[in-house]
N, C-alpha and C positions, 0 to 999 in steps of 0.2 A: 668328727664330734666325739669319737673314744677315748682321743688324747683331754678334754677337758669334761667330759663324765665318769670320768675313772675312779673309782674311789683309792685304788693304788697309787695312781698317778702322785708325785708328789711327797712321796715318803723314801724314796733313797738318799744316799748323802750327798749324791754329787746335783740333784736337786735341788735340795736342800739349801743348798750353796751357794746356786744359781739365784732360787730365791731371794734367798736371804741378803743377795747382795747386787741384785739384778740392777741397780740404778749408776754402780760404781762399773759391771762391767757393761752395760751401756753406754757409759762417759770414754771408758776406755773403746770399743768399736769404733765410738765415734772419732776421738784422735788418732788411730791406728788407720782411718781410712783414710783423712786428709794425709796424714804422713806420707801413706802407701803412695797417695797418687802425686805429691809432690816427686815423689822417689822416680813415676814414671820416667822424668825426666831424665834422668840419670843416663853415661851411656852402657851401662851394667846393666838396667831393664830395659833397654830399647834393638832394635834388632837394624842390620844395616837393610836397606831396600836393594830387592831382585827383583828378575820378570820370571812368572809362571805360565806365559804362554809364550813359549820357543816359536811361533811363528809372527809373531810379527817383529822378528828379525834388523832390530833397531841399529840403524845408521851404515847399514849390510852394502846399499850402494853411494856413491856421490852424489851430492844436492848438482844438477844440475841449472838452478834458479843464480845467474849470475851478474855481475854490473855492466855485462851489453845488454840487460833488459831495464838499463837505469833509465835509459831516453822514455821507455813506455811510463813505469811510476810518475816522470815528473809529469808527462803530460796526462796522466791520468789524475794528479792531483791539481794542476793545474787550473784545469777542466773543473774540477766539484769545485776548488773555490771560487771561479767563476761565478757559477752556478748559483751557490749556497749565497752570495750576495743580493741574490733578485728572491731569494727564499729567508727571507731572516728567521720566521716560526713557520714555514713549514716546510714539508718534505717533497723536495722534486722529483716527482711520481715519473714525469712524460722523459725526463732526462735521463735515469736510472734505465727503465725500460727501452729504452732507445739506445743506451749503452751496451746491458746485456743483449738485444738480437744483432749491435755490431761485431759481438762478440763471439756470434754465430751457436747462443745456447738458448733453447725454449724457456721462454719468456712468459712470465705471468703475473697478476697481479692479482689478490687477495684483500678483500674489503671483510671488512669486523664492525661491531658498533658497540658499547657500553653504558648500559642503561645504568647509571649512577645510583647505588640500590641507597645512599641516604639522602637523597633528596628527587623527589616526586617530581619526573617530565624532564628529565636532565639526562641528554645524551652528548656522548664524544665519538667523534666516528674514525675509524685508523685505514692506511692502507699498507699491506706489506707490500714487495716486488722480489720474483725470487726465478733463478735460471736453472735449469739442470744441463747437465755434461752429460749424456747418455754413456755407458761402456759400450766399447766397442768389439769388449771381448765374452761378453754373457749379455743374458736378459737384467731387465730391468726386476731383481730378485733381492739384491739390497743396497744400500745406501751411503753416501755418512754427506755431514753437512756443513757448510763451513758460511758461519753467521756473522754479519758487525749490526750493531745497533745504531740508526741514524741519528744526529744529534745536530739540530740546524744550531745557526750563530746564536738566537738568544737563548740556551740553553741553560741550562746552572752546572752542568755534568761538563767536564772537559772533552772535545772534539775527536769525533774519530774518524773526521775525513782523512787522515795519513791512512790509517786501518779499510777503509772503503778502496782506496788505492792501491792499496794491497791487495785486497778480494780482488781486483777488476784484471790485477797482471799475474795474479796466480793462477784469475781464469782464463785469463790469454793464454799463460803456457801452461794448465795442463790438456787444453782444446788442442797442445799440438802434438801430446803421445797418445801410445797406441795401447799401451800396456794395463790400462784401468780394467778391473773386473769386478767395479764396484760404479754407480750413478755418485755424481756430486753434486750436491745441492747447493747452488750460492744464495745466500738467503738475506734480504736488509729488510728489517723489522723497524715500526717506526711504535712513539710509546713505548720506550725501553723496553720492559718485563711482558706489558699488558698485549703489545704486537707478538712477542713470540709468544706465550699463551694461548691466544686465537689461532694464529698458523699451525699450531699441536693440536690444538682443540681439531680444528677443522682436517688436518690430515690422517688421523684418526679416528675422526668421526664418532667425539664423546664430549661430555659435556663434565667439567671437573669442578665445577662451583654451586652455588646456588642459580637453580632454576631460572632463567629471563634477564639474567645479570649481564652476561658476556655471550652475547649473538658472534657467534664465531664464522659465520659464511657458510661456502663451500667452495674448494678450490678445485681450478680447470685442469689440474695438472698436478701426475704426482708422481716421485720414483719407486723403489723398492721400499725394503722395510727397513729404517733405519736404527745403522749400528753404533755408529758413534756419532759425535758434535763436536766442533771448535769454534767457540765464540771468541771475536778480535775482537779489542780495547786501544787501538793504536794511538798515540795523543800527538808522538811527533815523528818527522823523520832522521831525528839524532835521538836515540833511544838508550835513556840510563840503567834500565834494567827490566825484565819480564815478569812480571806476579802471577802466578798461578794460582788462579783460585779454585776452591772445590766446592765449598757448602752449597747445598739443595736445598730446595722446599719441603721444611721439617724436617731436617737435618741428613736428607740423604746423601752421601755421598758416593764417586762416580770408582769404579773397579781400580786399586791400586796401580794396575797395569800400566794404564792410559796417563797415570799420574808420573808413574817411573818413565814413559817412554818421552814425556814433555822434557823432565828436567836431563836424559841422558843426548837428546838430540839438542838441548842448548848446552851442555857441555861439549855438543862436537864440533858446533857451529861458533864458539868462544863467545855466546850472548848470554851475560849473567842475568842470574836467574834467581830467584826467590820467591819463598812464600810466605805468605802476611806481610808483605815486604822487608824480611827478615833474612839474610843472605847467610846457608846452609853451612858454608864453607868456617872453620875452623880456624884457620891458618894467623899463627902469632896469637891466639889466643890464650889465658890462662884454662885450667880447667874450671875452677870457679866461676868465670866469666862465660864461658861457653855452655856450662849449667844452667847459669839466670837466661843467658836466652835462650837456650833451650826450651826451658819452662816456660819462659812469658810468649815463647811461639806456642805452644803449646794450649796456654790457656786462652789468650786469643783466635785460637781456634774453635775452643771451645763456646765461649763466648759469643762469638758469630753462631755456629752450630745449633745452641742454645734458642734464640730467637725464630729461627722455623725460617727463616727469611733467604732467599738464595741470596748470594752476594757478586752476581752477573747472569745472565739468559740463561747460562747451560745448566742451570738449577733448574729450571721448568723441563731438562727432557728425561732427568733421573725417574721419574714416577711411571714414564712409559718403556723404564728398562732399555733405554739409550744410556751412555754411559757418553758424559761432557764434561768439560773444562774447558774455565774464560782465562785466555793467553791477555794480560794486559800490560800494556806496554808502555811507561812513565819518559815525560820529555828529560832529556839534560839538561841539566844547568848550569851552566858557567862553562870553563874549559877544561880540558880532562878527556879522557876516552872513554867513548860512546857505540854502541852498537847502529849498524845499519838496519835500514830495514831490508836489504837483500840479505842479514843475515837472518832476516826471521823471516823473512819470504820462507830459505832455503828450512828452514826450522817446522816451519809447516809442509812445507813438499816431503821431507821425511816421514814427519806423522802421519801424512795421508798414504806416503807408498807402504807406510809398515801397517797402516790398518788398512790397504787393500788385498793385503796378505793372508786377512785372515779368516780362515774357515767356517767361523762358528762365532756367536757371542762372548765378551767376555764375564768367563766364568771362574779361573782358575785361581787368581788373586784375591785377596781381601777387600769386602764391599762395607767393613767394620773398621774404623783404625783413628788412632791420632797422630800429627805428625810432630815430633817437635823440632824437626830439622827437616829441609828439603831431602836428604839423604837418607834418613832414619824416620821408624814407624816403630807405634806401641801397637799391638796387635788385641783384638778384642778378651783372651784367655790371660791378658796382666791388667788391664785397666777393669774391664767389671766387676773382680775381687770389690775393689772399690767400694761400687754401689752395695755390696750383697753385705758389708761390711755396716754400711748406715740402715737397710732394710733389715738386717737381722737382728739391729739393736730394738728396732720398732715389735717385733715378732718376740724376744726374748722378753720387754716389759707386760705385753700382750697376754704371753702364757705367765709370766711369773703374777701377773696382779691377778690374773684366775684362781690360778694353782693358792694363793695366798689368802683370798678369800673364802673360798672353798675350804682349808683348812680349820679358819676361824670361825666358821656357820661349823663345825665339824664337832672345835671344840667346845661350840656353846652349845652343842647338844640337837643337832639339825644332821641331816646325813646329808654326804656330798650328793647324793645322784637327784636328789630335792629340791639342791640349791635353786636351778633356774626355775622351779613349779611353784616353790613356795615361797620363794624369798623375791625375784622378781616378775617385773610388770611388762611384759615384753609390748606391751600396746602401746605404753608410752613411749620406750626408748623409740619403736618403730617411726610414731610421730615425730621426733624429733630428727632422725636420719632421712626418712621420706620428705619433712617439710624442707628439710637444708639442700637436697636433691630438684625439690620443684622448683627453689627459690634461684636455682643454676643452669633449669630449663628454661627458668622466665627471662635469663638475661643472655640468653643466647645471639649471636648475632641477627637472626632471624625475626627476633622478636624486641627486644628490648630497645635497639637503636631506632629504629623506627620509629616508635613512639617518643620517646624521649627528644627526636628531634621535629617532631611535630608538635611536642607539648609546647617545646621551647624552640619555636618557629623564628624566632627576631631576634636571635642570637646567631653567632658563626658556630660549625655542625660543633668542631673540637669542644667546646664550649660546654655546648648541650648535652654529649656524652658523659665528660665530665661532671657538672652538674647532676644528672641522673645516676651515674654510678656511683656516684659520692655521695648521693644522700641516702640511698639504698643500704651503703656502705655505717654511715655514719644511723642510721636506724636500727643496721643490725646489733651495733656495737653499744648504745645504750638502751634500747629499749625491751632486746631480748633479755639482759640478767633480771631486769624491773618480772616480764610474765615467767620465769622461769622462779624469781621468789615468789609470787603472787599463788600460782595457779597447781603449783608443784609441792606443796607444803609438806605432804607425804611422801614424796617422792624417796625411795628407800635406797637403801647404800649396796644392794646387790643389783638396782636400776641403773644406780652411778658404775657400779663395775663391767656390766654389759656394753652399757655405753662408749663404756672408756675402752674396751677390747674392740669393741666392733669399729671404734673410731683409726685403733693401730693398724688393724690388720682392711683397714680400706686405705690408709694413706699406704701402708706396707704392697701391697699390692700394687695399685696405682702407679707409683714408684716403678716396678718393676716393667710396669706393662708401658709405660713411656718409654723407659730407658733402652726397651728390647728394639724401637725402631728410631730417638734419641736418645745416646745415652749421656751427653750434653744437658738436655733438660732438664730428662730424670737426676740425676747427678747434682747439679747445681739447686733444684728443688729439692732435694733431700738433706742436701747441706741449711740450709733457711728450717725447713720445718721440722727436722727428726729433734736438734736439741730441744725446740720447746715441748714434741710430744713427751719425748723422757720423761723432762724434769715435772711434768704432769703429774702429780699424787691422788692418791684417791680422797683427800679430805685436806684441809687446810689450806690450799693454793695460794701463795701469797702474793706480794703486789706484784715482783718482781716478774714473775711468772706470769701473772694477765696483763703487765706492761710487757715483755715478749711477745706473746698472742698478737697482742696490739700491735707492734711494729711489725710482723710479720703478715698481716691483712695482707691479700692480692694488690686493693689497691694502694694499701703505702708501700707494700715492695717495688712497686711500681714507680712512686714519687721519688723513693731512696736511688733507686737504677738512674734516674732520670736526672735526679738530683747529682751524683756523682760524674755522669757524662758530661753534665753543664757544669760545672765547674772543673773540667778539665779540660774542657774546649773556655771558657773566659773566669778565669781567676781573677780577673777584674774588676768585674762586675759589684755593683754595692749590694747590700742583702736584700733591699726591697724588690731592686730590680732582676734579681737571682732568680728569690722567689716567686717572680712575678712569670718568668721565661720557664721555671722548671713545672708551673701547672700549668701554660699554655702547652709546654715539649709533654708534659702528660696525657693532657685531651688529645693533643695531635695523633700520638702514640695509639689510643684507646680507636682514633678512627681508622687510622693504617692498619691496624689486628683487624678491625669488624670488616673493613673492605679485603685485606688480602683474604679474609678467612671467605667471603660470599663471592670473591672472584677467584681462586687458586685453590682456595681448599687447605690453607693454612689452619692448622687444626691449635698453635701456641692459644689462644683464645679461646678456644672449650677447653682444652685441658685447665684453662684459668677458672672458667665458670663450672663445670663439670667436676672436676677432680679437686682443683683446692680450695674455690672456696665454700663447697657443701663439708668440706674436713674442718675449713674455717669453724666454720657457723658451732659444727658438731662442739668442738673443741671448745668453743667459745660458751656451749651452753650448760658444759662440762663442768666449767666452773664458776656455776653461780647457780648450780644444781643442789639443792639441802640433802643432806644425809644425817637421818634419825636414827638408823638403827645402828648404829656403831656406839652409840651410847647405851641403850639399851644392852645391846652383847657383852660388855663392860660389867655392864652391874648384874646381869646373869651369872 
């Protein structure tokens, strides 16, 4: 508080300067930050990827997984799709289990149930199946896990009985070394995400959502503590190439390491490999051309990250300090050369021997990073510049609109250290910050969707949410300037300056404290909101400026995301029926946020109602707030 009661404060030149000019060099932060991290991409800020932990010793011996074990694959696939015929929507529980104790590994099976928190008396009930490999060379003190997610015939997701087939011959032969000093967990989770979620819940015996939501069990059986995960994706047995995915829930992602030691054991095994499905490799490229994809790998990373959303199971084991990644594996098409799956049997047999190597968790690589090439990482000390570039703009308009008021109370004959005693109303401004605050408590996931789909009972949920948050929406936006002229009429121009500072340095903040666990989010939020706070004045605000405010609402950024997605997935589409698909892709959007948020603990949805749109509200009431006394100070 000495930096903005200082009566000194504000009288140097280089202050002065600041001042005086603070909205030009806010405009400039602000392009020097997009620049900056366009430049990420570049191979001049990018660094090549190493491993930092020297013992897990990557590719040190020969995959022993070879095509005299093709006779077991086929009949292990042979066998599910049998099976999977007589199971069209569900999951062959008695077949799996009866698989794994042929297979001579303790056998269990894990029931869950999910109480569907937007609609009343509505349950789904799951069951996992899952083996362990005992070590035969320690106690059972740690772990790692090697997961596929079941996916019967009428699914919408592509098949990964190739990928189940895999699990069942990788647990054939490693049931037949001696050298494990670690338990293997085979794991088949049914309910994509929602099964492994339960299975974590219940093996660690915590509860990660809202209360009563996801009945997790308890399970009969358990290994050590687990170090790492590989989640299978396998679609076919002629495989075009491998995508490694990273993003976690709320954008964690898994220790660089683990991510280097995927793509160095598919370069030893010749099984291409990519990420985003963007293939790392260079070769005949221009540098121009290896730029743009660069970056656009780059920003699709982001982009995913962004969302909070994992984008495969090994997302759900980041938060318990497992470090995973989902190996997925795309069919081929046409003719051409293809990878086997003995050569990703043999791809995973490395990865488990080089993470049964190791000592300790991984700690020694980077748990921060973006990739814009399989090969290459921006590392967290070049991309945050970034943020702190758009946050500082918010921070520098914050003290400059003080410092400048402060001046003018100064020279109309008011002393600065009086300014906030005498000049403003801190009761009101408080009202307006506390009300934009409650009004983001009320629409919590906890609270608001519930009601809202009870009001509007005979409608489908999407629907209702929508409906409700829209009109919320659409209340805030015309009828608070109506009581902010009405009821405000004195409202004084040292209230509007309060206002406006406490408004920067909450979005300024906020920003940061996102960015520090996404910086995806934060990032991408700051780009949307810091230009319109700038261009924010302390008096005259014109159209242009609360048509910005306007388009940048949570929920029309919402509509704009959604709107761009659908028309890049059907360009075809006429405009009614666009429109019609981009608020239905909306309300759907709006239920996926409220349920991952009260099952998983996806937090993108409070930061929506919590952080921007109480900055909304604030912002919005910022300008259609009266300021008298600036006239008055004039004719003093």
């Amino acid at each position: 508080m000495g930096l903005l009661t200082d009566p000194s404060v504000g009288h140097s030149a280089l202050t002065s300067i600041f001042v005086r000019h603070h909205n030009r060099f806010c405009l400039l932060m602000y392009a020097i930050s997009v620049v900056l991290f366009c430049m990420l991409a570049h191979y001049s800020l990018s660094s090549q990827t190493y491993f930092s932990e020297n013992a897990l010793l990557p590719g040190l011996v020969k995959g022993q997984l070879n095509d005299n074990t093709g006779s077991s694959y086929r009949d292990h696939f042979r066998e599910l799709n049998a099976e999977a015929q007589h199971y069209e929507t569900e999951t062959p529980h008695a077949y799996l289990i009866s698989k794994f104790k042929n297979l001579r590994l303790e056998t269990y099976s894990h029931n869950f149930t999910l109480n569907y928190p937007l609609k009343k008396n509505t349950k789904y009930t799951g069951r996992n199946v899952y083996g362990i490999l005992r070590a035969p060379r320690s106690a059972s003190i740690e772990s790692i896990v090697l997961s596929v997610p079941y996916r019967a015939p009428s699914s919408v997701f592509p098949s990964t009985l190739p990928g189940l087939a895999v699990l069942f011959q990788i647990a054939q032969f490693f049931r037949q070394q001696i050298y494990w000093a670690k338990d293997i967990i085979f794991l088949v989770t049914e309910h994509e995400q929602l099964g492994m979620q339960a299975w974590l819940e219940a093996y660690h015996g915590t509860s990660c959502g809202s209360p009563g939501v996801l009945n997790s069990g308890k399970l009969s059986g358990r290994a050590g503590a687990i170090q790492a995960a590989i989640n299978l994706e396998i679609h076919s047995d002629k495989i075009d190439h491998i995508d490694i995915k990273l993003s976690g829930l709320n954008g964690q992602l898994p220790n660089l390491d683990l991510v280097n030691l995927a793509h160095r054991l598919c370069n030893k095994e010749s099984v291409r490999h990519t990420f985003n499905n963007v293939d790392g490799g260079a070769i005949g490229r221009s540098k121009l051309n290896s730029y743009y994809t660069n970056l656009s790998t780059m920003m699709s990373m982001v982009m995913t990250q962004a969302t909070g959303v994992p984008d495969g199971n090994h997302g759900l084991f980041h938060r318990f300090g497992i470090e995973a990644i989902t190996l997925e594996g795309y069919e081929k098409e046409g003719r051409g050369i293809y990878s086997s799956v003995f050569q990703v049997g043999r791809v995973i047999e490395g990865m488990f021997r080089s993470l049964n190597n190791l000592l300790e968790r991984f700690h020694q690589s980077f748990f921060f990073y973006l990739l814009p090439s399989t090969d290459r990482y921006v590392s967290i000390g070049l991309y945050m510049p970034c943020l702190v570039l758009l946050v500082g703009s918010l921070f520098l308009k914050a003290f400059s609109t003080w410092i400048k008021h402060s001046s003018e109370h100064k020279s109309g004959g008011s002393s600065a250290k009086a300014t906030i005693h005498e000049h403003s109303n801190v009761g009101m401004v408080s009202v307006i910050i506390l009300g934009s605050h409650v009004v983001g408590l009320m629409l919590l996931p906890n609270l608001a969707p519930a009601y809202f789909t009870h009001f509007w009972n005979h409608i489908p949920t999407h629907r209702a949410l929508l409906l409700g948050y829209g009109s919320v929406s659409i209340t805030m936006v015309f009828f608070l300037p109506i009581i902010m002229k009405k009821c405000l009429n004195s409202f004084k121009s040292s209230n509007w300056v309060l206002l406006h500072v406490i408004c920067l340095l909450e979005l300024g903040i906020g920003l940061l404290c996102v960015s520090m666990h996404n910086f995806s989010l934060g990032y991408l939020t700051a780009l949307v909101y810091v230009l319109p706070a700038v261009c924010t004045k302390s008096s005259h605000n014109n159209l242009i400026v609360k048509l910005l405010w306007l388009l940048v609402h949570p929920v029309c950024s919402l509509f704009w995301i959604t709107a761009y997605i659908t028309y890049t997935a059907y360009p075809e589409l006429p405009i009614v029926d666009f429109l019609t698909k981009v608020l239905e892709a909306s309300g759907q959007w709006m239920v996926l946020s409220t349920v991952d948020n009260m099952i998983y603990g996806n937090w993108a949805f409070s930061v929506g109602v919590l952080l921007l749109l109480p900055v909304w509200t604030s912002f919005w009431c910022l300008m259609f707030l009266p300021t008298n006394v600036s006239q008055k100070l004039k004719t003093k």
